[in-house]
PADREN-457603 format. One record per residue (C-alpha): x, y negated, z; residue in three letters; residue number from 0; chain. Coordinates in Angstrom, 3 decimals, padded with zeros to 6 digits, always signed. Example, Ala and Ser with C-alpha at 12.3 -4.5 7.8 and 13.67 -1.06 7.14 Angstrom:
BEGIN
+----------+----------+----------+-----+-----+---+
:       px :       py :       pz :   r :   k : c :
+----------+----------+----------+-----+-----+---+
: +012.300 : +004.500 : +007.800 : ala :   0 : A :
: +013.670 : +001.060 : +007.140 : ser :   1 : A :
+----------+----------+----------+-----+-----+---+
***
This chain:
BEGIN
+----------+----------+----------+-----+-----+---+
:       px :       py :       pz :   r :   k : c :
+----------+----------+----------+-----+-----+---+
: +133.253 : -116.849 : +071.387 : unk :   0 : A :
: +129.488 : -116.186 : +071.829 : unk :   1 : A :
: +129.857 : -113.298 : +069.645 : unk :   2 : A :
: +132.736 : -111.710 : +071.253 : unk :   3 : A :
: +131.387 : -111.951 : +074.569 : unk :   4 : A :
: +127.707 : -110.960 : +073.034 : unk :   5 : A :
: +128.880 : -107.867 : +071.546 : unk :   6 : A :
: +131.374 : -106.710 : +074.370 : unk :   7 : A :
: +128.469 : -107.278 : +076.649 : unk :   8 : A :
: +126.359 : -104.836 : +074.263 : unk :   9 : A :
: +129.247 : -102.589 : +073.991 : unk :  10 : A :
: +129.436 : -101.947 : +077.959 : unk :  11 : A :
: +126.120 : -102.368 : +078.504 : unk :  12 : A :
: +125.532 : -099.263 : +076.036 : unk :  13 : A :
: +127.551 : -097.064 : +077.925 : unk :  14 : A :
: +126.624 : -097.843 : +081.498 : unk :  15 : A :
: +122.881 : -097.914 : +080.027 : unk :  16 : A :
: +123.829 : -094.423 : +079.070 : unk :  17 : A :
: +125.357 : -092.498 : +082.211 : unk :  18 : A :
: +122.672 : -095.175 : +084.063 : unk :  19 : A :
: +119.932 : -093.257 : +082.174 : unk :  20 : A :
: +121.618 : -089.600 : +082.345 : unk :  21 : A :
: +121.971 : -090.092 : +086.144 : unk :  22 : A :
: +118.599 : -091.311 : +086.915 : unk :  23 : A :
: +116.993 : -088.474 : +084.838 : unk :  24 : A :
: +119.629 : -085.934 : +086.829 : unk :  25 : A :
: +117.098 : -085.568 : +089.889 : unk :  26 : A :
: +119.978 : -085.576 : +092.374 : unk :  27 : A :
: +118.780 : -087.220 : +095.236 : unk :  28 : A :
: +121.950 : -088.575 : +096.161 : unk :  29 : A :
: +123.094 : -090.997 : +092.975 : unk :  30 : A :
: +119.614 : -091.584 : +091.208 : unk :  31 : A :
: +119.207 : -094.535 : +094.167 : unk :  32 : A :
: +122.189 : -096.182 : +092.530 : unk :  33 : A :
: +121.017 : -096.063 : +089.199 : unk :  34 : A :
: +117.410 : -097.196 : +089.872 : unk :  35 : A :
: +118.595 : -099.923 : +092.270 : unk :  36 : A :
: +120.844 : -101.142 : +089.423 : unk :  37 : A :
: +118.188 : -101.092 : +086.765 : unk :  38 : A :
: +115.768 : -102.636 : +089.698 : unk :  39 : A :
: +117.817 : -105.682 : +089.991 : unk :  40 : A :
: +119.012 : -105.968 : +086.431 : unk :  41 : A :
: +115.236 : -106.124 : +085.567 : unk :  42 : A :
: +113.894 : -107.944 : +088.059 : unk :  43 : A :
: +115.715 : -110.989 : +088.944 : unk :  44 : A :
: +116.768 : -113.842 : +086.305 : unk :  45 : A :
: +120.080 : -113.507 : +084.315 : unk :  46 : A :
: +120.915 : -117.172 : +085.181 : unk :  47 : A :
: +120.820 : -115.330 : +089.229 : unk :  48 : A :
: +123.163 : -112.702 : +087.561 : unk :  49 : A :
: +125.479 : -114.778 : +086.464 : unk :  50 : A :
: +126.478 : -116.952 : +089.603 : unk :  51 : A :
: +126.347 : -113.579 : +091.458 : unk :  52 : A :
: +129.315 : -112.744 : +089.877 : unk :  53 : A :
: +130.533 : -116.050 : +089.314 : unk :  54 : A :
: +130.160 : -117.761 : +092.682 : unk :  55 : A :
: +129.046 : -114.797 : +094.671 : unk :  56 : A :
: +131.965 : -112.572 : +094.442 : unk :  57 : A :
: +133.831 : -115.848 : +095.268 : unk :  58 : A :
: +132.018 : -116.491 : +099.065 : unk :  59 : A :
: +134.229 : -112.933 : +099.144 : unk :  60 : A :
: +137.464 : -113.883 : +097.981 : unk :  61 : A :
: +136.954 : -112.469 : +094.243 : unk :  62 : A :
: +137.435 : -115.157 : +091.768 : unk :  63 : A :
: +136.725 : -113.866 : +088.157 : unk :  64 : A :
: +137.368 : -116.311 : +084.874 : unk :  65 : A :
: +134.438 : -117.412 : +083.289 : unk :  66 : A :
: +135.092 : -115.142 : +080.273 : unk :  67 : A :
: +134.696 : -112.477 : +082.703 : unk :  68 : A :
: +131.749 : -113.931 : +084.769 : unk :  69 : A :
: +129.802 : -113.921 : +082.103 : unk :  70 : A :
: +130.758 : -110.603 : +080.728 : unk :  71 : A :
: +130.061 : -108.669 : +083.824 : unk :  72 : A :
: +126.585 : -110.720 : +084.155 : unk :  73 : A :
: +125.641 : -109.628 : +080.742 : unk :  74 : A :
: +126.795 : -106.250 : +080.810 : unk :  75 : A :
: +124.712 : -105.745 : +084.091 : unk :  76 : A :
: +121.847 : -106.727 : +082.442 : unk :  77 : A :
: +122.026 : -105.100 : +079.528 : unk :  78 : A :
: +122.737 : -101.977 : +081.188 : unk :  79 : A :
: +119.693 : -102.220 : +082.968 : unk :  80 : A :
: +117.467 : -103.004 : +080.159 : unk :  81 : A :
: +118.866 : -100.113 : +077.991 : unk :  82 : A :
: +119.176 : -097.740 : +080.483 : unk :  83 : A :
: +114.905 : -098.167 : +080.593 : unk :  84 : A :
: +115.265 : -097.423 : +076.473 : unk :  85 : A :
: +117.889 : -095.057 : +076.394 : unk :  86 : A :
: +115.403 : -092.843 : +079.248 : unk :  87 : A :
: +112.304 : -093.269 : +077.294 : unk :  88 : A :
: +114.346 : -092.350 : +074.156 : unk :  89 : A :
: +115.342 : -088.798 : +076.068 : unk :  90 : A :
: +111.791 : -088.406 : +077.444 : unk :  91 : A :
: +110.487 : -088.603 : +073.298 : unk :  92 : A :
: +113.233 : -085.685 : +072.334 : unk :  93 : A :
: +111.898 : -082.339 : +073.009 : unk :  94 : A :
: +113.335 : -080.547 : +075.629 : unk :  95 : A :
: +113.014 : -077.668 : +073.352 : unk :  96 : A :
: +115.966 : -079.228 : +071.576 : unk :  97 : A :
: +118.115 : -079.126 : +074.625 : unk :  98 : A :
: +117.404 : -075.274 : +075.229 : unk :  99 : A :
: +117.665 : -074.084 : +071.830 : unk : 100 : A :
: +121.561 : -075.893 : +071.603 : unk : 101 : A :
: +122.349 : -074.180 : +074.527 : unk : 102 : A :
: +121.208 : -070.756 : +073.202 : unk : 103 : A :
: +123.258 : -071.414 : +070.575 : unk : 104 : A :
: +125.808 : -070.740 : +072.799 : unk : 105 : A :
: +127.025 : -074.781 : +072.922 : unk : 106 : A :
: +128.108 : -076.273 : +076.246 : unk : 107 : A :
: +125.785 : -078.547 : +078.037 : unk : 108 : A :
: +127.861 : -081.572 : +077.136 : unk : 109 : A :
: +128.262 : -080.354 : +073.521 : unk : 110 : A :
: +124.510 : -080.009 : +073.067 : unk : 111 : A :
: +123.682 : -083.471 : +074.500 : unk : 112 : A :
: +126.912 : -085.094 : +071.994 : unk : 113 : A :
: +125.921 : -083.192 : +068.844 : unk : 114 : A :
: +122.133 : -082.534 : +069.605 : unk : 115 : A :
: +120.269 : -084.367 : +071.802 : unk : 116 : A :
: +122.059 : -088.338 : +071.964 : unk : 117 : A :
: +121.807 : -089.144 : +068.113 : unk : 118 : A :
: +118.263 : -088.139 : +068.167 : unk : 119 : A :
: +117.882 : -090.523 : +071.114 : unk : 120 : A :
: +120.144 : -093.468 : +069.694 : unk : 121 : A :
: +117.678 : -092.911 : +066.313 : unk : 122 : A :
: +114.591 : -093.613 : +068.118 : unk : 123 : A :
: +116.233 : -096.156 : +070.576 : unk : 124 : A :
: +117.849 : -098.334 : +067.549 : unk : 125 : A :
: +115.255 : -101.509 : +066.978 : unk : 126 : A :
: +115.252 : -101.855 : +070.744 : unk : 127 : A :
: +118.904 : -101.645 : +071.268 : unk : 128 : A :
: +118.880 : -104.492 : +068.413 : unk : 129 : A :
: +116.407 : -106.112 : +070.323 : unk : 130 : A :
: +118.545 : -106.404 : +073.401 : unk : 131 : A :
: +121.638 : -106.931 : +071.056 : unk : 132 : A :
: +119.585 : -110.636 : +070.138 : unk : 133 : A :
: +118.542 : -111.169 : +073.818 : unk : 134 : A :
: +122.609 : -110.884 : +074.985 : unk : 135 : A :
: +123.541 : -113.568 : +071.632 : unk : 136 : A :
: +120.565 : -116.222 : +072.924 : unk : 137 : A :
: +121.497 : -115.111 : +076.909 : unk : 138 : A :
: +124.639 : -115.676 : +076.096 : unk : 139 : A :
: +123.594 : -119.494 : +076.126 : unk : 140 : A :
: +123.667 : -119.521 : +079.985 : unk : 141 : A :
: +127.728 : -118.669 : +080.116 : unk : 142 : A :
: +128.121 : -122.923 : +080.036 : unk : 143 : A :
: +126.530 : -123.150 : +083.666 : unk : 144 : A :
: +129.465 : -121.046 : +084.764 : unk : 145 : A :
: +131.955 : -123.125 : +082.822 : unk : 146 : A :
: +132.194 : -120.913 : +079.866 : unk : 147 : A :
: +133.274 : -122.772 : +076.559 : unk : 148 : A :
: +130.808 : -120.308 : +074.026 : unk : 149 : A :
: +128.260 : -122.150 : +071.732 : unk : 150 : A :
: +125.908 : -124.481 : +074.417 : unk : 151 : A :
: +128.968 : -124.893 : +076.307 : unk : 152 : A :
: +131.117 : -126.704 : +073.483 : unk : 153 : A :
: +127.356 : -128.252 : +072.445 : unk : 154 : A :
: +127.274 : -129.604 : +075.834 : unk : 155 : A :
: +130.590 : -130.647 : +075.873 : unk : 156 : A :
: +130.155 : -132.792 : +072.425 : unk : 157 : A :
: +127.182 : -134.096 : +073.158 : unk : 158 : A :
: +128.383 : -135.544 : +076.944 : unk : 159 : A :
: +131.530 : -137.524 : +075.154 : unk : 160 : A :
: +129.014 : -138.719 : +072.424 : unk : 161 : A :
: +125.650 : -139.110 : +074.270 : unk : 162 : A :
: +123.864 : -137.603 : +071.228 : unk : 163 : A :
: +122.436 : -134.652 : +073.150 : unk : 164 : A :
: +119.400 : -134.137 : +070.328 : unk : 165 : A :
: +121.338 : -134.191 : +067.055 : unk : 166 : A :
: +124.574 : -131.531 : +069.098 : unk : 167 : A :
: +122.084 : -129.534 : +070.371 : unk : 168 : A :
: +119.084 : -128.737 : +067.629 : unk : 169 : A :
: +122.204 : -128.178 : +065.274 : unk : 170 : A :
: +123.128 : -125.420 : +067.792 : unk : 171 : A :
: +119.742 : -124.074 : +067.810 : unk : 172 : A :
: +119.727 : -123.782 : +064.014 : unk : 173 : A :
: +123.436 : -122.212 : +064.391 : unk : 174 : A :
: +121.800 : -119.375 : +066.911 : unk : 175 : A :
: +118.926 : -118.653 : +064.464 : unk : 176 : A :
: +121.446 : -118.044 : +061.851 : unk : 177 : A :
: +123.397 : -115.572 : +064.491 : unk : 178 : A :
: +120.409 : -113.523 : +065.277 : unk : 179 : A :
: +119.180 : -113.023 : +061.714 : unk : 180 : A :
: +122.118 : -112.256 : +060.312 : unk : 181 : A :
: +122.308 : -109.378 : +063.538 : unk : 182 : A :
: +118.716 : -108.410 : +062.107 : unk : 183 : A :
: +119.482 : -108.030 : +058.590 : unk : 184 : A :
: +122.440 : -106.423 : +059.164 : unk : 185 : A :
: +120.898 : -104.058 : +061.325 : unk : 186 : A :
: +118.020 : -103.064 : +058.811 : unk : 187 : A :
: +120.933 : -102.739 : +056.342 : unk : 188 : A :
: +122.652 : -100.489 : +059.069 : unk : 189 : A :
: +119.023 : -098.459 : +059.809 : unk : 190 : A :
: +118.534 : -097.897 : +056.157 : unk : 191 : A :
: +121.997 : -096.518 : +055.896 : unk : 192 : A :
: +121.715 : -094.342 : +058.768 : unk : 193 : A :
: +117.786 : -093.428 : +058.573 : unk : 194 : A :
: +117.115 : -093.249 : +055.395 : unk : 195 : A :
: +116.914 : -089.576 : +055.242 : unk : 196 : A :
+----------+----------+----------+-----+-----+---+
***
């Protein structure tokens, strides 16, 4: 359960890092506010805040989310904000000349940022989008104080009906370092795959 909700969390928080990036880098007056008050907030104020937003939050207004989903809109909100930071500093090291010469090529603007100018940015934005991938597995971790059942939640759970909070919980820690280095060595299998060349 910590991985599924880990990796949706990435998933999302790829894409609305994405159009979160593309919009604030659009110059229009009128939407870049949303997408730098987003990434504001996302990066300035604790996940655990984050969380009961949407947990207890949205409830003072009548919206009552499970704690699968709590958790997964927490994450995703921060993760969005967080790579939308990468994914702009990965379009500001692309040359623009890249953009201009796809487009004299006679390719549509959408076509030259899907087929020129993104996988140049996802190849220089890949450690730190494995990087955040790590922080949403160990962030994760906070989903029991909204009554999540993931890893520290069924650690917490155990080690209340036992009383043996030590031995429950450093075995959990040693089950997270596992998590996160399997993520990193599959990713530098992944990166050699994909970068080699």
């Amino acid at each position: 359960m910590t991985m599924e909700v880990a990796v949706l969390a990435m998933l999302l928080g790829v894409l609305l890092g994405l159009a979160l990036a593309m919009v604030r880098m659009s110059g229009n007056r009128s939407v870049t506010w949303f997408a730098v008050g987003w990434i504001e907030l996302a990066r300035n104020t604790p996940a655990l805040l984050q969380l009961f937003f949407f947990g207890f939050g949205l409830g003072a207004f009548g919206l009552h989310l499970s704690p699968f989903m709590i958790v997964l809109c927490g994450l995703s909100f921060n993760n969005a904000g967080y790579l939308a930071e990468t994914f702009r500093g990965g379009f500001n090291a692309v040359p623009p000349t890249q953009l201009k010469a796809a487009r004299s090529l006679g390719m549509t603007l959408g076509q030259s940022y899907i087929r020129i100018v993104i996988p140049q940015v996802l190849r220089v934005v890949y450690h730190p989008m494995t990087n955040q991938m790590v922080w949403s597995v160990l962030m994760s971790s906070l989903a029991m104080l909204v009554g999540y059942r993931e890893l520290a939640g069924e650690t917490q759970f155990l080690a209340s009906k036992t009383y043996r909070i030590f031995e429950f919980f450093l075995v959990a820690a040693v089950i997270y370092y596992l998590m996160v280095k399997l993520i990193l060595v599959g990713s530098r299998l992944l990166s050699w795959r994909l970068f080699r060349y």
